[in-house]
C-alpha positions in Angstrom: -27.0 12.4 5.9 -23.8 14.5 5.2 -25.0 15.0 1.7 -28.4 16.0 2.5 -26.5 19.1 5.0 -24.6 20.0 2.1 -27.4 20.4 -0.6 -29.0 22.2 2.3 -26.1 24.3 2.7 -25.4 25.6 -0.7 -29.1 26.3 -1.1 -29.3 28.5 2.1 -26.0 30.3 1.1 -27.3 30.7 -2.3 -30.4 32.2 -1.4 -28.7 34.4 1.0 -26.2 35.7 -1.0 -28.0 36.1 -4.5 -27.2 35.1 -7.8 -24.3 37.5 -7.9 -22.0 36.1 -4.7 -19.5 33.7 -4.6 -19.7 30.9 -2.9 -16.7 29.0 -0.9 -17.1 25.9 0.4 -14.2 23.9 2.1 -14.6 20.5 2.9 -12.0 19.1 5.4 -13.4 15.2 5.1 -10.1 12.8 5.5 -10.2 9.8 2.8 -9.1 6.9 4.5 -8.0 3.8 2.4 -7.3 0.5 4.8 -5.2 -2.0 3.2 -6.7 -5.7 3.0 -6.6 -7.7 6.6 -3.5 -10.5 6.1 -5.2 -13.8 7.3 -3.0 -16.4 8.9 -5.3 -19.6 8.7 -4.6 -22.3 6.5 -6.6 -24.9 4.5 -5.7 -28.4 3.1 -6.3 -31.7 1.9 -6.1 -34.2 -0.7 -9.7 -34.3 -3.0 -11.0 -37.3 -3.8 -14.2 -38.1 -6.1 -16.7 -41.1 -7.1 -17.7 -40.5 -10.4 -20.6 -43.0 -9.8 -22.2 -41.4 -6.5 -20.5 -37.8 -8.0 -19.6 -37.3 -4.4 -16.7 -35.2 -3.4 -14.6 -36.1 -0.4 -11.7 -34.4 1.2 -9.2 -36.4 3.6 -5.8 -36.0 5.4 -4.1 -38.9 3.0 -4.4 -39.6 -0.3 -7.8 -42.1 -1.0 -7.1 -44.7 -3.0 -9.9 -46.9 -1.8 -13.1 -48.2 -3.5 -14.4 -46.0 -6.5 -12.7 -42.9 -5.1 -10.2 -41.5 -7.7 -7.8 -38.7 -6.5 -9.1 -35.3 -8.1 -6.1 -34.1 -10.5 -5.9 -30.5 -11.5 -8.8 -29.2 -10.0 -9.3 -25.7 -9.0 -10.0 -25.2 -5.5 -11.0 -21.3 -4.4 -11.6 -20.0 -1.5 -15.5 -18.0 -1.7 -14.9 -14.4 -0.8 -11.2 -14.0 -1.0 -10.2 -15.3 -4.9 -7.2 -17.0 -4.1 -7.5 -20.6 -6.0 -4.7 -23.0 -6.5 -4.6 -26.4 -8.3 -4.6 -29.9 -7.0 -1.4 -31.9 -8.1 -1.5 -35.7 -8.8 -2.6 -37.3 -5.2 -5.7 -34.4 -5.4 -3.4 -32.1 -2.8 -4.0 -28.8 -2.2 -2.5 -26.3 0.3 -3.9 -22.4 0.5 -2.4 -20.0 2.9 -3.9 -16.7 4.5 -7.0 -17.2 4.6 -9.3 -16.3 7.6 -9.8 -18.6 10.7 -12.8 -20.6 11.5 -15.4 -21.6 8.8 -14.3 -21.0 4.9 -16.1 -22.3 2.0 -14.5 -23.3 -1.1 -15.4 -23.8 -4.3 -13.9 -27.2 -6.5 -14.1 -27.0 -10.2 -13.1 -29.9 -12.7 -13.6 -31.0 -15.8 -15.2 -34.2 -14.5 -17.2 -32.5 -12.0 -17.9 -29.1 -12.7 -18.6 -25.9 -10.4 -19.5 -27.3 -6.9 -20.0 -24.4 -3.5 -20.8 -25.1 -0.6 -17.9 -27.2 0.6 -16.6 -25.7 4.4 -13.9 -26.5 6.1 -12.9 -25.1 9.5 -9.3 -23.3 8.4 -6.3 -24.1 10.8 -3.3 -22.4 12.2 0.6 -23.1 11.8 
């Protein structure tokens, strides 16, 4: 809209003035640059996968249990925001400042590959 009044503008003064004029325009427009919002939700868990059913399972302990094997050095990301970390030898992982509510994340390994679409509801301290 704003640029359409300005094409419109210069035309007109053009016009008016002739090819000899000058022709001052100042623009007063304000740039405005907001810093990123700082998140204080929280997300974490220990991974856990079954190579057999390839079925991904997050839990508040460790899972040792069945054909579950702890994920190890996986990358777990959080869709949106980049921040990734790895999962240590239990399949841990612990990310910080992330938004409230629903998050999705995203788990890569070298036994499972890309997977999306995992949400978890993100707590507070």
């Amino acid at each position: 809209m704003r640029k359409g009044l300005l094409v419109a503008l210069v035309l007109t003064a053009a016009l008016l003035a002739g090819c000899d004029g000058r022709l001052l325009v100042n623009l007063d427009i304000p740039i405005v640059v907001e810093p990123a919002p700082r998140y204080q939700g929280e997300v974490w868990g220990y991974l856990s996968y079954d190579p057999y059913t390839e079925h991904i399972r997050l839990n508040t302990t460790p899972d040792y249990s069945g054909r579950y094997r702890p994920l190890t050095n996986a990358i777990v990301s959080v869709v949106g925001l980049g921040k990734s970390v790895r999962t240590d030898r239990d399949g841990y992982f612990y990310i910080y400042g992330v938004p409230y509510g629903r998050v999705e994340l995203k788990v890569q390994h070298s036994w499972v590959g890309p997977r999306s679409g995992v949400y978890f509801n993100a707590q507070g301290r």
